[in-house]
C-alpha positions, 0 to 999 in steps of 0.5 A: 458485445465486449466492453474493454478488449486488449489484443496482442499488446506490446509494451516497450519503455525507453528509459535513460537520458544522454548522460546515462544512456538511453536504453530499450525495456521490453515490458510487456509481450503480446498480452491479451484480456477482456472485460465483460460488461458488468462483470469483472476481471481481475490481472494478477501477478508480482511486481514488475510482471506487466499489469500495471504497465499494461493498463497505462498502456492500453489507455495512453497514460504512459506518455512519450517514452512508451513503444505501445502495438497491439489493439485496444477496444472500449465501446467499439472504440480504438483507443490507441487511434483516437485524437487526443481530444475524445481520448480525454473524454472517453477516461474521464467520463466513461472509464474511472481509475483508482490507482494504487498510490493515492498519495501521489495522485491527489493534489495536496494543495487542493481540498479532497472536495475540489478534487472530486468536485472538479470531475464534475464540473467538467463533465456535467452542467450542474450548478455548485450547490448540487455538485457539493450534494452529489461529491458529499453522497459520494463520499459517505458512500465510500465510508468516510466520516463527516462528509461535510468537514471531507470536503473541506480537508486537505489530503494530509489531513486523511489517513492512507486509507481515507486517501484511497477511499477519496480516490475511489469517491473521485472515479465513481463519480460520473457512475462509469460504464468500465473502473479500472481499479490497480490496488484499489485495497492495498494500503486499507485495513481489512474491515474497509476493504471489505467495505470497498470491495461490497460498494463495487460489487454494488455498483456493479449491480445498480449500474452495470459497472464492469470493473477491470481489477489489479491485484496482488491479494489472490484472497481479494481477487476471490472475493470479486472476479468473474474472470482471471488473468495471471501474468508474468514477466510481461506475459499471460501465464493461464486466463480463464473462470475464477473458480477453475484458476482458483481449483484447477491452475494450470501452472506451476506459477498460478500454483505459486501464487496461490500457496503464498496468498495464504499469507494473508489468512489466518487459521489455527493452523497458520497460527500454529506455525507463528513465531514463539514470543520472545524471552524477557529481556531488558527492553530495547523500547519502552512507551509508557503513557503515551498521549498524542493529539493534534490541533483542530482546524479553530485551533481552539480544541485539539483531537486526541488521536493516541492516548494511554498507550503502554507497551515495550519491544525487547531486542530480536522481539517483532511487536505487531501493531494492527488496526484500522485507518485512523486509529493511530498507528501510524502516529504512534510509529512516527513517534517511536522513530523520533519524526514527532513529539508526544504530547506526554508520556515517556519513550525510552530507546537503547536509554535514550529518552526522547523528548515530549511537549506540543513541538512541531518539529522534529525532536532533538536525539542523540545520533546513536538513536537516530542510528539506531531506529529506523522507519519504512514508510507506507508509500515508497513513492513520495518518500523517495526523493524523485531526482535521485536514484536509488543508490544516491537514495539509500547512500544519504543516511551513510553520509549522514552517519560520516561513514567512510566514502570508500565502504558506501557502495559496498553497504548499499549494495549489501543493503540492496541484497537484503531487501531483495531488490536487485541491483541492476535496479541500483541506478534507476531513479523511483519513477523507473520502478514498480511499486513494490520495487520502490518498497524493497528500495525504502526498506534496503534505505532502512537497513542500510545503517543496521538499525537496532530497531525497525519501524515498518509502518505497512512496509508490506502492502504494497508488494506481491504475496511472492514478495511479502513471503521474501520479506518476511523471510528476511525479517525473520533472518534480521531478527535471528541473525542481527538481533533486530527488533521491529515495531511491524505497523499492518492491516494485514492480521494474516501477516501479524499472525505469521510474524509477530511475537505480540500484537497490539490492536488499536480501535477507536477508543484506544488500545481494544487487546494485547498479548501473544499473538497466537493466542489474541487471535484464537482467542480474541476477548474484544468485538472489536478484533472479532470484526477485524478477523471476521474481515478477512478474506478467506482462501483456501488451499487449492 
């Protein structure tokens, strides 16, 4: 018997306020899938195509403001008839969901350990001391370090990656007859994606798990499903087998997405076809022993996250910085633009020096600095303020600037256009827009004061491969036309390989290689860049 069954669903979305106008969106049009048990299948499609929104709807999740009709059936259930009350029961216990954004669906004020904790407290009668066993099991199981000192953290105190593999510990604690998983491996690096994709997989064979898969990565989706559905604009485009959608697509579209997740690999002919280096001009950013490291949770010792670290961007040059959770990258951006203090060493930007020492806060720079270096966050969700619509979002660094009132709407509007974002999308506040929609509106929030130098800290991964080929088209114009420099901070070594002029990779002790891009990774003298491409996920042109 089929486990999970959506028929027919319809999705519609009434959006607005008095104020504003309230107004119907049609966002999902009679789409219709199903999952085996223990097997997997796996929705794919752009952003905004429906897949997201599809789930939500199908498990209730969307709230008032959703028009929802079709049929949805788990374990013989009618889950768009069920009460309220069985309705909880059923997701919390028998369906486990891992969201794309992590950051917004922990609590922050609450340790990772309560968090998972809670789950089985009010599914189960075990005693504290037995659930503190079971939520460590779980996390050692999805690979984070030192479960006993997980438990006790703060979800600030874990990287991105971290943060999801909590997430993922928090739904697989009740062991699941269905996970639905949406990005589940968007914001990990490429070695603990592999990692998470073997646990589902073995999940799936211990306990008969079946998993419900959304995904933009057709690499990734290969590497774990039964069964696909592509979707656009609300509509299923083609279903069927993995390996015929994968040798035999039917659509154009299918075709499409298939070209651009080759993206994500990285050969010697995509190598091949990689930028060249820049020439050697006067630097834009020079770091020179940079040292940053953060108080331990006594106070009495500090971890040194980032040490020694040389390296310099010239104008118009795209430098990749690549490597796994933890190992600092996001650090090292946050520094370059200017939101932290080194601890030593010397940062000098357009021949500002920045300045270093054990601050907390954020170091005083001269405006044209803090002008001419810009960041993208990795989660557009919480950098975005919430209350505000985008146009006010991307209008505020050009207030900050005193730019003239009258040239603001035609900047953010040029902004938009740049990032792709269209600017219908313009008034709508983050909660209206799909997660890459919410990436493209914080990197046109970035472009909107024509920085001399970017700092895109996973400014790709959350978007669809489509998407991510537009934006790196764009960044490649930015460069050629503007002359803007990028310090490009990713997991993903298939995109450094197609953009970057160098790379830099960080492990765990430090800087592992650095030079040409095209040649570290053809040739790679470190185990440690070996592991990571060995990683990826392979894909081949159908």
């Amino acid at each position: 018997m089929t486990l999970f069954d959506v028929t027919d669903l319809a999705v519609t979305l009434h959006t607005g306020n008095r104020a504003r106008g309230r107004r119907a969106v049609r966002a999902v049009e009679r789409i219709s899938f199903s999952v085996e048990p223990g097997q997997t299948a796996a929705i794919v499609g752009e952003s905004g195509s429906g897949k997201s929104v599809s789930l939500l709807a199908a498990t209730r999740l969307l709230g008032p403001q959703a028009e929802v009709t079709g049929s949805v059936r788990f374990a013989g259930h009618d889950l768009l008839g069920l009460r309220e009350k069985v309705l909880r029961r059923i997701l919390g216990k028998d369906i486990g969901f891992v969201f794309q954004d992590p950051q917004s669906n922990l609590h922050p004020f609450k340790t990772i350990g309560h968090q998972i904790d809670e789950v089985l407290r009010i599914h189960t009668r075990t005693g504290r001391g037995q659930r503190r066993r079971r939520v460590e099991e779980l996390l050692d199981e999805v690979g984070i370090a030192d479960p006993s000192g997980a438990f006790s953290s703060y979800p600030a105190e874990f990287s991105g990656g971290m943060r999801q593999r909590a997430m993922i510990a928090m739904a697989i604690a009740l062991n699941p007859a269905l996970l639905i998983a949406d990005e589940p491996t968007t914001a990990l690096d490429v070695s603990v994606q592999a990692d998470i994709l073997s646990l589902l997989k073995r999940l799936q064979r211990e306990h008969g798990t079946a998993i419900l898969f959304v995904s933009h990565d057709l690499g990734v989706v290969h590497e774990i499903a039964d069964t696909v559905t592509v979707v656009k604009d609300g509509r299923v485009v083609e279903s069927g087998p993995r390996e015929r959608i994968y040798e035999q697509p039917q659509e154009q579209y299918t075709r499409d997405l298939l070209s651009a997740s080759l993206l994500h690999t990285v050969d010697t002919g995509h190598l091949a076809r990689a930028v060249e280096p820049a020439g050697s001009a006067e630097p834009l950013l020079s770091v020179r022993g940079l040292r940053k490291s953060y108080p331990t949770r006594s106070r009495r010792e500090r971890r040194t996250v980032v040490d020694a670290l040389d390296f310099t961007i010239g104008p118009a040059e795209i430098v990749g910085l690549v490597g796994e959770s933890g190992s600092g990258k996001s650090t090292v951006g946050r520094i370059v633009a200017g939101l932290q203090y080194a601890d030593s060493g010397e940062i000098t930007l357009s021949g500002a020096r920045f300045p270093t020492g054990f601050g907390d806060g954020v170091p005083a720079l001269p405006p044209a600095a803090r002008r001419d270096v810009q960041l993208v966050f990795q989660d557009p969700y919480s950098s975005l303020n919430p209350r505000r619509t985008v146009a006010r979002s991307l209008a505020e660094p050009l207030r900050a600037q005193q730019v003239d009132e009258a040239a603001i709407a035609a900047r953010v509007r040029r902004a938009a256009d740049d990032a792709k974002l269209s600017r219908s999308l313009l008034d709508r506040y983050p909660a209206e827009l799909s997660g890459g929609q919410r990436q493209r509106a914080a990197i046109a929030r970035a472009l909107v004061l024509q920085p001399r130098l970017i700092v895109a800290d996973e400014a790709l991964s959350s978007l669809d491969v489509t998407t991510q080929s537009e934006i790196i088209s764009l960044i490649r114009q930015l460069v050629r036309e503007q002359h803007t420099a990028f310090l490009f901070i990713t997991h993903d070594l298939g995109v450094v390989s197609s953009i970057a002029h160098r790379v830099i990779v960080l492990g765990p002790d430090g800087v592992q290689e650095s030079g040409v891009t095209s040649e570290v990774f053809a040739n790679p003298r470190s185990a440690y860049t070996r592991k990571l491409l060995d990683a990826i996920p392979r894909l081949k042109a159908s």
